[in-house]
N, C-alpha and C positions, 0 to 999 in steps of 0.2 A: 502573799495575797494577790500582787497583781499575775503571778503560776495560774491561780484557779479562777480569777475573773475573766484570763485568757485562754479555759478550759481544758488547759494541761491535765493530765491523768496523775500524774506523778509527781510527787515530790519529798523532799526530804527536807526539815528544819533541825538545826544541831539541838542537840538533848540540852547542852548549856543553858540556852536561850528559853526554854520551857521549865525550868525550873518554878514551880508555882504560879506559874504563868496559863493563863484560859486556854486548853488545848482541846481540839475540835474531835466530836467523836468520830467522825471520820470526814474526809476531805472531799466526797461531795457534800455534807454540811455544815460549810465552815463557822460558822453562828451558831452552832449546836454543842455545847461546851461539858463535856466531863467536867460531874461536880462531888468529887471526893469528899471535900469539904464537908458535903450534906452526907454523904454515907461513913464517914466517920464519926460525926453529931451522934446521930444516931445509934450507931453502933457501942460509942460511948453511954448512949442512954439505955439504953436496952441491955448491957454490960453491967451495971448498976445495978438496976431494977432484978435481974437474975443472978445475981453474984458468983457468978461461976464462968467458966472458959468457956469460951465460944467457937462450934467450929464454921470452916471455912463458909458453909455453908448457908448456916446462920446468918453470919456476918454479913454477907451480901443479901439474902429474903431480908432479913430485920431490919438492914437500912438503907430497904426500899418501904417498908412503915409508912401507912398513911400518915398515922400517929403514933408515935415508938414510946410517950411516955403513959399514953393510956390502953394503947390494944392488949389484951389479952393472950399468953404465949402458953401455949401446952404442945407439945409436940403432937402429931393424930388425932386432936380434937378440936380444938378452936381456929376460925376461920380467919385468918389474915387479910388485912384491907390494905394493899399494894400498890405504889406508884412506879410501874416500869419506867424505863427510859425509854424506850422504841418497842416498834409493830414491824415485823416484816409477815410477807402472805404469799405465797403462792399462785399462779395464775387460777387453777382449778377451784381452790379455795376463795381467793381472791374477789372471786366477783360474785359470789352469795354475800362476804364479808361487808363489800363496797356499796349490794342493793341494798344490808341494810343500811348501812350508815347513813344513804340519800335519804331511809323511811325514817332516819332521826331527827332529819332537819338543821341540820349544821352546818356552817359553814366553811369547816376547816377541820382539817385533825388536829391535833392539840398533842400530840407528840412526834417525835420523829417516825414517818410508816416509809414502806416500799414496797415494792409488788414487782413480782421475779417470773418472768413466762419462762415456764420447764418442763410444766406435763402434759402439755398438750402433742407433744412433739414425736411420733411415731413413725419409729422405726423401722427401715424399710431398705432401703438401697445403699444408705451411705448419708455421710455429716450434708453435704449442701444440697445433697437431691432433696432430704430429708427436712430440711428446714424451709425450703422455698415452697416446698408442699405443704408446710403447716401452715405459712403463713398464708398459703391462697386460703385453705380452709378452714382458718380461724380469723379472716381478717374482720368481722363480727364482734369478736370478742377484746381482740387485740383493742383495738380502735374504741371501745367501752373503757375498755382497764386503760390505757392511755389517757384518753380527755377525764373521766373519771380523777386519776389520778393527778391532772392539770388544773382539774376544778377545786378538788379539796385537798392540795397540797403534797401529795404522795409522789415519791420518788417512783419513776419506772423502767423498770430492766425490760429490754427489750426480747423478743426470741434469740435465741443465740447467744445470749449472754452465760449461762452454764446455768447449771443446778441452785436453789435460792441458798441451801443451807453452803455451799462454797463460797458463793458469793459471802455471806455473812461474816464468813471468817477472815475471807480478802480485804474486805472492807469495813466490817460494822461492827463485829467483835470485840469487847476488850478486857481485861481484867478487873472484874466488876460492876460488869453490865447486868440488868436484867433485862431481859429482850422473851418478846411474846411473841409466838409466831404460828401461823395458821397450816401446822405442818407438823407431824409426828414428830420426824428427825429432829426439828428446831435445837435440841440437846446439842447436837454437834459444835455448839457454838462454848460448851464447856470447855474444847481444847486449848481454847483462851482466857478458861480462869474467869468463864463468863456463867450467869446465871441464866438461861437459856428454856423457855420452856411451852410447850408444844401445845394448843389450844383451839378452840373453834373461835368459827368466825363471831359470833356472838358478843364474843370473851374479848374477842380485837375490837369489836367497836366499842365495849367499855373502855379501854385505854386512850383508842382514840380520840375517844367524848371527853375524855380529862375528867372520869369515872373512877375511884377506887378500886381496883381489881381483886376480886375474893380469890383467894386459894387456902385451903385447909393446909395448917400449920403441919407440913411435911418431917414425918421421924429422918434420922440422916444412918444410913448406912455405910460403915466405913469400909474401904478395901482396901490391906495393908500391900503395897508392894515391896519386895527384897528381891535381891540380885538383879541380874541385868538382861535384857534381851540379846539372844545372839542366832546366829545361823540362821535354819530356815523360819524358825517361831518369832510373830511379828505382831503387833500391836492389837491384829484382830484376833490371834489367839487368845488378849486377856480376855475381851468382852463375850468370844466362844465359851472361854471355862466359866466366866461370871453368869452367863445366860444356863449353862449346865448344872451351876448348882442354884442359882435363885430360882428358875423356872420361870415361863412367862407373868406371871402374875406374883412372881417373889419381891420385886420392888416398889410394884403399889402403893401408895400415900408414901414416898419416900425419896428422899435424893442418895444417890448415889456417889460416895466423896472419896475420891483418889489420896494415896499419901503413902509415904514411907518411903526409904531409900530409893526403891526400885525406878520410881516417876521419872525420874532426871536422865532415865536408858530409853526413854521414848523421845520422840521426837513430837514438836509441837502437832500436826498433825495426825499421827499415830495419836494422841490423845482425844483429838477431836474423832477420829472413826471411832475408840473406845467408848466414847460420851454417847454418840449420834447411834450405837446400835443398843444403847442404856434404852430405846423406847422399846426395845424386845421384849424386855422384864419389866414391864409396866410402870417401870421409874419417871416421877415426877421430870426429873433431871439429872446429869451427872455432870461432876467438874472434877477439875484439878488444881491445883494451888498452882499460882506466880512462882516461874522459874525464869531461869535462863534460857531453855528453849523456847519458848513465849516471846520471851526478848527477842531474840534472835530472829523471831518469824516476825515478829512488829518492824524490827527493823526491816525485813527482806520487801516486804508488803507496805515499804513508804509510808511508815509510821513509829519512827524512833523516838518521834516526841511523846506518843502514848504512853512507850517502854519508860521512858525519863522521867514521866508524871507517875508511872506506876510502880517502879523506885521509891519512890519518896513513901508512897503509901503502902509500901510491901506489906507491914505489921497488918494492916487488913486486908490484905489479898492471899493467908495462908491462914490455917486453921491457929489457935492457939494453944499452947502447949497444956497437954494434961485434958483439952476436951474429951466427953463423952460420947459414944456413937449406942444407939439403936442395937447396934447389932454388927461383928468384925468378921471381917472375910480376910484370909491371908492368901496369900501367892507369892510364891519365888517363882521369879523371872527367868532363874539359873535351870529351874527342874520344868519349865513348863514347854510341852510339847506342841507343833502344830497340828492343830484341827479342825476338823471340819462338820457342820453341824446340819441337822435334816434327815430325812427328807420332810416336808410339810409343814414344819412348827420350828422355828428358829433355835430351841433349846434343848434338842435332841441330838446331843455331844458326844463327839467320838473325836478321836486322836486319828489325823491321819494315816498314821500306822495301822491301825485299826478294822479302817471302813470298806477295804475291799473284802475281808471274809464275811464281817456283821452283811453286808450287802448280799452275798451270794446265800447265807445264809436264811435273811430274809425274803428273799426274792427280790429286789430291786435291781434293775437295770444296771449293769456295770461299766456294757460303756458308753462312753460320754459325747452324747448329739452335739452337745454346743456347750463351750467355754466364755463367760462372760464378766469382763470387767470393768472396772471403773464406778457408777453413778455417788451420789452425795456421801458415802459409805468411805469408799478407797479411791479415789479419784484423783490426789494429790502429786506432788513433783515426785516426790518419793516412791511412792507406789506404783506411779508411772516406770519410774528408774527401775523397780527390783524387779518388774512386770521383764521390761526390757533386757536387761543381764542374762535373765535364765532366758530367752527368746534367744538371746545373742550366742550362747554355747550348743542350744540346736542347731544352729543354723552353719555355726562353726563345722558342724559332723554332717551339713546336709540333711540336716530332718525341719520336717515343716509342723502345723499342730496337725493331728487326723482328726480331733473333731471341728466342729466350726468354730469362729473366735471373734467374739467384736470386743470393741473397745472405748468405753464410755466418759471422754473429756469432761470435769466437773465444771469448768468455767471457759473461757472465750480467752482467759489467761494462763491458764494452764494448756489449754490447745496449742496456743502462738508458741509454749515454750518449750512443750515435747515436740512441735514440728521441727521448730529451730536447733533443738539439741539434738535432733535424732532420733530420740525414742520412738517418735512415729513410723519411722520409715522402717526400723524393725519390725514393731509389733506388723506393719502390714506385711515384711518378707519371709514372715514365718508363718501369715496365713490370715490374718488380722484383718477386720474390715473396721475404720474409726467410723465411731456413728456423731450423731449432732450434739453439741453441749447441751445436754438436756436429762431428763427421768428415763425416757424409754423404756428398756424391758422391765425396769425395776418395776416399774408401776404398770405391767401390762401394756404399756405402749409398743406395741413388738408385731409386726405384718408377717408373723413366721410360717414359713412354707416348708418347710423340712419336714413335716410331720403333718399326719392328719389328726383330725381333736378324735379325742380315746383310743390314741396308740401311745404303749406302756414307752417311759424314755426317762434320762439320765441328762440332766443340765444341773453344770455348779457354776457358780457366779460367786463375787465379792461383793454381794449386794447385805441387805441386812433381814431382810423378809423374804420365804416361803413359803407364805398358805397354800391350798391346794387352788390351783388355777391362777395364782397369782399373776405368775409373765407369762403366760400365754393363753390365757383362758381354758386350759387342758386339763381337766382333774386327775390323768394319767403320766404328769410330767410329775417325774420326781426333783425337786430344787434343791442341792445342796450350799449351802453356803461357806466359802473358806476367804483366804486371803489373796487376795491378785495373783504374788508368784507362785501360790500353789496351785491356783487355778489355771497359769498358766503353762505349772510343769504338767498337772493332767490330761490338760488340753493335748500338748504334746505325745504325752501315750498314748493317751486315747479311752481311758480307762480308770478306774475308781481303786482297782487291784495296784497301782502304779505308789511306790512311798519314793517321794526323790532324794529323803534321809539314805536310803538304803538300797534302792532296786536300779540295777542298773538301763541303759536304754543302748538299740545298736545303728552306728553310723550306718550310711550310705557305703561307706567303705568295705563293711561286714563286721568294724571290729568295736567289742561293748566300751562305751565311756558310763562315766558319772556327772548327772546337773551338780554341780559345785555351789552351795548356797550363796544366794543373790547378796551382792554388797551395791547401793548406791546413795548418792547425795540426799540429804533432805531437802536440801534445797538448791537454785540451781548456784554454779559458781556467777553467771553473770546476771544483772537483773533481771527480774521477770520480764517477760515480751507481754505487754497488755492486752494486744492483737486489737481488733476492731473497737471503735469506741462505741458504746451501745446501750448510753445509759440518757434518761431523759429526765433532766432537771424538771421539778414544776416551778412555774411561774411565780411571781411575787405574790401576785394578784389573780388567783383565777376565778373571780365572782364572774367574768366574765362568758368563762367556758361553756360553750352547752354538750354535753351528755347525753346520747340518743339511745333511746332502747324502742324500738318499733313494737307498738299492741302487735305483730303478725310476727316477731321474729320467732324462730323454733328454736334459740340456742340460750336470747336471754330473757327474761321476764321479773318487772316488776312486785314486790312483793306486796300483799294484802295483809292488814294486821288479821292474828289469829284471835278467837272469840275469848272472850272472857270466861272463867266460870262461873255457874250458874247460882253456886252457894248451897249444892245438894251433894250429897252423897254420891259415887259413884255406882247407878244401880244395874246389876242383870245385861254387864258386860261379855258380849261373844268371846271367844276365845279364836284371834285371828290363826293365829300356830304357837304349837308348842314346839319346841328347839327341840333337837336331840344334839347334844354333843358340841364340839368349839361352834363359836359364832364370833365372828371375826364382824368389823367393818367393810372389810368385802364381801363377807355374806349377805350385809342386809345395804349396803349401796356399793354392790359391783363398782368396779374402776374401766379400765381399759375402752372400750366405744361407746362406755356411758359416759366418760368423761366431757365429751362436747356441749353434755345436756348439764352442765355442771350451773349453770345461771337460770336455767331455767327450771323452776322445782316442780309442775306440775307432771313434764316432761321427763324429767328424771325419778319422779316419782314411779314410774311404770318397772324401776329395776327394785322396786322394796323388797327383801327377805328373800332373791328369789336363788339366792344361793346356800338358803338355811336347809336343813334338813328336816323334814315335818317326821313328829315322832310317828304319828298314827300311821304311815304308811314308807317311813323311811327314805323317802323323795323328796327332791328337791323340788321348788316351785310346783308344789299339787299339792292345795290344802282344800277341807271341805268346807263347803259354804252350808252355814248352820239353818240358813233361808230356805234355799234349793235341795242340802242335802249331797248335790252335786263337787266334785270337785273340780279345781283348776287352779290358774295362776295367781299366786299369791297378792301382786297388787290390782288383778281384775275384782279381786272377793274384798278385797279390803273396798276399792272405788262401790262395790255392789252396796255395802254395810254403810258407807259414807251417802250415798243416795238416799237409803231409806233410813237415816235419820242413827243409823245404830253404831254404838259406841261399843273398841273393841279395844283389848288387851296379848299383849302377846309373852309368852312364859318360855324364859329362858336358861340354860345350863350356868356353868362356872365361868367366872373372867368375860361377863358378855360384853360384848363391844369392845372386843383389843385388837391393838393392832393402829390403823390411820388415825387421823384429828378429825375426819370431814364429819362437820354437822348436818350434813345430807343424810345419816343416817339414823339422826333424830328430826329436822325438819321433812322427810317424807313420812314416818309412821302419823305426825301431826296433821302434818298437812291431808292426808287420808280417812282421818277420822281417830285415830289409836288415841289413848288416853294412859295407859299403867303399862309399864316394863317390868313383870317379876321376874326376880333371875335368883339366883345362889349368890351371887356374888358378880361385881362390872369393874370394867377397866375405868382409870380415873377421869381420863378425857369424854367418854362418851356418857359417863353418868354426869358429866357437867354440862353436854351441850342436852342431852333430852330434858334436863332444868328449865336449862336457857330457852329452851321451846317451849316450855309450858307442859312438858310431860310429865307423871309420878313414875320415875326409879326405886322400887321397894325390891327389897328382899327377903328371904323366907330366915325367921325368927330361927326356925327347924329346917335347914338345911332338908331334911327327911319329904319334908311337906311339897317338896318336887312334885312328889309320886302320887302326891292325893288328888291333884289339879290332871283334869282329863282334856282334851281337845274339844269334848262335846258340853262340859260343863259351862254353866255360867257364873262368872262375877262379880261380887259388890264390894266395893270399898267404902267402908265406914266407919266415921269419925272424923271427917276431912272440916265439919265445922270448928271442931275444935281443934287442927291438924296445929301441931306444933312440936319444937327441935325435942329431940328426946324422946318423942312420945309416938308410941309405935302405933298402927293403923290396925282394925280390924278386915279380914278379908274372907268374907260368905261366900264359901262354895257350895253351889246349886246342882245335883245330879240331875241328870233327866229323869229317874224313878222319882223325884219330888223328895228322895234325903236330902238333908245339906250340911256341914260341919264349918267351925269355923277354924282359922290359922290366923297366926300374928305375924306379921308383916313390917321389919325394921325402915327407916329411911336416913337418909344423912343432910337434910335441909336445915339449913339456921333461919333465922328470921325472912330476912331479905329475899332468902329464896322461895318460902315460902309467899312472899309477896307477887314474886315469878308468877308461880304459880296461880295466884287470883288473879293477876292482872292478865294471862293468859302467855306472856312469854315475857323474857326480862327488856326485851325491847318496849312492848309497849309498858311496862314501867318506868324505862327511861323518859317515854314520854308523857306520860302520868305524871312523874318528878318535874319536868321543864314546865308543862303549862302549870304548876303550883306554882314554884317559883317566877316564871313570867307574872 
């Protein structure tokens, strides 16, 4: 105790000593107690009441149970009413999350939160040019998210501190957490046997509020591992073949649950990148069961007492024997090859063996502009190490990479302890530039000069996402995704034609060698190096703190409750655009330089849909305005429709909204006027935040009835007096000859949500519920 009132980083208590003993979720909160006790009640009651095995899964959702002995459990259908243990958020996210919490009126959170500055951070020259530049030009926001976080309790990572989801696992992770967080990846936190799961901000301030958290009771998908990893195929391989055969929207309403022999040939890490690219196939979450590897990272990460506590409770922290799965996926670890998956859509798998013909064959670029590793994905000691090996046997023969090569530290801790071990000083003599502990290219944070935008090009990275424009805003960059050392043996040749299984490469000398598959530590031999301390306790007390947002600032803004409905039908709705084809979360709120405008939504309102593709003319950001006739930018026609009073809809393909958590891409269609999302079918995070906003997410009864809905027609939605769970909506399509036909239109709202909905967003029902009870 008197370690952490002295502000030590570090420390270690013997596992003896914790034996049943209050052990702290993690040591900046030392008063914040892992409580087994309560998830094992639980889990015993709900064990009962279902008479049957339970898997890993389960066990941790159900005994986090509002009420475990009266909720309602069906797998895929009934809504669970949930008490996480912690909030962590993202700076980007962060501060829509944080406006609202101020517009709830509260004076604290009410669970353990944190807030991680990562994606603001844009990449450019190098780690400290790169970061003293963010902070000139985010010091706005910074300075928000700080006192913010001083005022109502939230713990704050400062710039530089790494990536949130690293962070989480360094620190906050544990075997049988659930943790909510304002961030797709947030899964990554499964490689610790953790329940992990990715959400808008919305969704965070119910937790914060000491709100029951709805999630639709998730079917569990099992994935049997056998045999072992070896050679050059590494932990991101499993999550390549899993993404190849689920496809992105094959995990949907689902967790994703590791098991069988093979787990215990991964390294704790290696299961976290496994879990954290689980949000490519639209999974709820993935975990892994309590091993020894876990252990062993608990201990590495000055937290042996966790491991000690988490002993005791093993029997709950692994599936039990004889449960049930949804649905079984097999892999042998012994027969699986590595590969590499893209270009454009994270689930388009090929074996690296493979990908240089399928490439030529297709036309794509084969050789390689730029190799890029690390962010919240592969970022770890390990990945660093096997990065470094094959780095180390070029350089042995005198070869450097030919394409370009950065290197992306996931934490402030792992930087201090690749520098210290060396791995730095390779990756940079073989051509490597380290960039800032931050998101950068991942998330289009990336000042790239190598290329002008719409020149055809070939970049692979160990990142986890894709889309087109992603990291660099180029819809001409082809993204491949693999694993760090493969990325980095390609980077070396230069080329996509390059198997380092088999093809050989020629020294400086003249004469040919072979990359020898990478061996290194998972962890390092001596403690980790913390490096910089850069974390900001909150105050005991901060009723005191004041929190500034200027009426003039352009970065953050205030939020306005949205209007209530009116208790009418939705009548003789424009048609803002109809979709053709994926529509991602970067379709309809861009990342990369719209990032800044992330606090402020009017401001960021100006990037709505403008990366969708409009069917009627097959362009991006040019849709017709139904007024004018005229076409243009899709959120200038939408601001036009919100002027004059008129309420608009916009119609969507398969899987809409995959991809990010950001509720920016439901609070600007609102904020604009929009009212109904038809799609085929939505990813699960963005059909929960356009709820949370007060929008209607329906979908087409008949898949077919796409094709009946025109861009010039109009729509009514009717039945909304009677709207209720179950009960599908009517939807009158109006041609402009004055036909019109009707289609039925599904939705997935329960009560509560439906209350969302009248009360105009789930915010202003939270505060609906307070002035009652007040």
């Amino acid at each position: 105790q008197h370690a952490l009132n002295s502000g030590v980083r570090r420390y270690h208590v013997a596992p003896v000593l914790c034996q049943r003993a209050k052990v702290a979720m993690s040591h900046f909160e030392p008063n914040e107690y892992i409580n087994y006790e309560k998830l094992e009640k639980n889990i015993n009651i709900v064990r009962k009441r279902l008479d049957r095995p339970l898997t890993l899964s389960e066990k941790i959702v159900y005994g986090h149970l509002d009420d475990p002995a009266k909720q309602e459990i069906e797998r895929g259908k009934t809504y669970l009413r949930l008490r996480p243990d912690r909030v962590a958020m993202q700076d980007a996210t962060a501060q829509m999350a944080m406006l609202q919490f101020i517009s709830s009126g509260l004076p604290k959170v009410a669970v353990p939160s944190t807030i991680h500055c990562d994606h603001l951070i844009e990449a450019q020259s190098g780690g400290e040019k790169d970061l003293q530049r963010a902070k000139d030009i985010n010091q706005e926001v910074y300075n928000f998210l700080a006192t913010a976080g001083a005022k109502y309790g939230v713990g704050f990572w400062k710039p530089g501190s790494g990536i949130i989801h690293q962070i989480i696992l360094e620190n906050y992770s544990y075997p049988g957490v659930m943790l909510i967080g304002t961030d797709s990846h947030t899964p990554n936190g499964g490689g610790l046997g953790g329940i992990c799961i990715g959400v808008g901000g919305a969704d965070a301030v119910d937790v914060m509020a000491g709100i029951p958290w709805e999630l639709k009771c998730p079917k569990v998908i099992g994935v049997k591992l056998t045999g072992k990893l070896s050679g050059w195929t590494s932990p991101k391989d499993v999550i390549l073949k899993v993404a190849g055969i689920l496809t992105v929207k094959g995990g949907t309403g689902a967790i994703i649950e590791y098991h069988g022999p093979g787990v215990d040939s991964i390294s704790c890490t290696g299961m976290a990148t496994i879990c954290n690219m689980g949000a490519e196939i639209g999974a709820t979450t993935s975990i892994f069961p309590y091993n020894e590897r876990m252990k062993k990272y608990l201990g590495k990460t000055g937290r042996a007492d966790i491991a000690a506590l988490a002993d005791e409770f093993k029997q709950h922290l692994v599936p039990d024997s004889g449960c049930q799965y949804d649905q079984v996926i097999e892999i042998n670890l012994s027969e699986l090859k590595p590969h590499i998956n893209g270009p454009f859509t994270p689930d388009l798998a090929h074996p690296v063996s493979d990908i240089g013909a399928v490439a030529e064959k297709e036309g794509w670029p084969v050789d390689i502009r730029v190799g890029l590793i690390g962010s919240c994905t592969n970022s770890s000691y390990e990945d660093m190490g096997r990065s470094a090996a094959v780095a180390k046997q070029a350089l042995a023969h005198g070869l450097k990479c030919k394409s370009k090569f950065t290197i992306t530290p996931g934490s402030e801790q792992i930087r201090a302890t690749i520098e210290r071990d060396g791995y730095a000083k390779i990756l940079r003599e073989v051509g490597g530039l380290v960039l800032a502990n931050a998101c950068g290219p991942c998330i289009g944070q990336w000042d790239r000069k190598d290329i002008k935008k719409g020149e055809k090009n070939t970049i692979v990275t160990s990142y986890n996402r894709n889309f087109t424009g992603r990291n660099d805003a180029n819809p001409e960059t082809h993204a491949f995704v693999t694993s760090p050392e493969i990325v980095t043996a390609l980077s070396i040749a230069g080329t996509l034609k390059f198997n380092p299984e088999t093809d050989y490469l020629t020294g400086t000398d003249g004469k040919k060698f072979k990359l020898e598959a990478p061996d290194a530590d998972e962890l390092p031999k001596l403690e980790f190096d913390p490096g910089q301390d850069t974390y900001q306790y909150p105050p005991k007390d901060g009723s005191g703190q004041h929190v500034d947002v200027s009426p003039t600032s352009q970065r953050l803004q205030l939020l306005e409750p949205f209007d209530k409905w009116d208790g009418k039908d939705l009548e003789d709705m424009l048609i803002l655009i109809k979709v053709k084809g994926k529509c991602t979360t970067d379709h309809i709120s861009a990342a990369g330089p719209w990032l800044k405008f992330r606090g402020h939504l009017d401001n960021i309102s100006n990037n709505l849909l403008i990366g969708a593709i409009n069917i009627e003319n097959g362009k991006a950001n040019s849709v017709r305005n139904a007024l004018t006739q005229e076409f243009g930018p899709v959120p200038d026609t939408a601001r036009y429709y919100k002027k004059m009073g008129v309420k608009w809809a916009v119609i969507g393909d398969e899987n809409y909204g995959e991809g990010s958590s950001r509720e920016h891409a439901a609070l600007e269609p609102r904020h604009l006027g929009g009212r109904v999302i038809i799609t085929k079918s939505f990813a699960r995070i963005h059909e929960t935040n356009l709820k949370k906003q007060g929008l209607l997410p329906l979908t087409f009864a008949d898949p077919a009835d796409y094709n009946k809905i025109h861009p010039v027609d109009k729509l009514s939605i009717v039945g909304l007096k009677d709207f209720a769970p179950g009960k599908p909506l009517k939807c009158i399509i109006k041609h402009p000859n004055g036909s019109q036909e009707t289609i039925m239109l599904n939705h997935t709202f329960n009560e509560s949500q439906i209350e969302w909905f009248q009360a105009g967003s789930a915010l202003n029902r939270m505060k609906e519920l307070q002035q009652k009870s007040s």
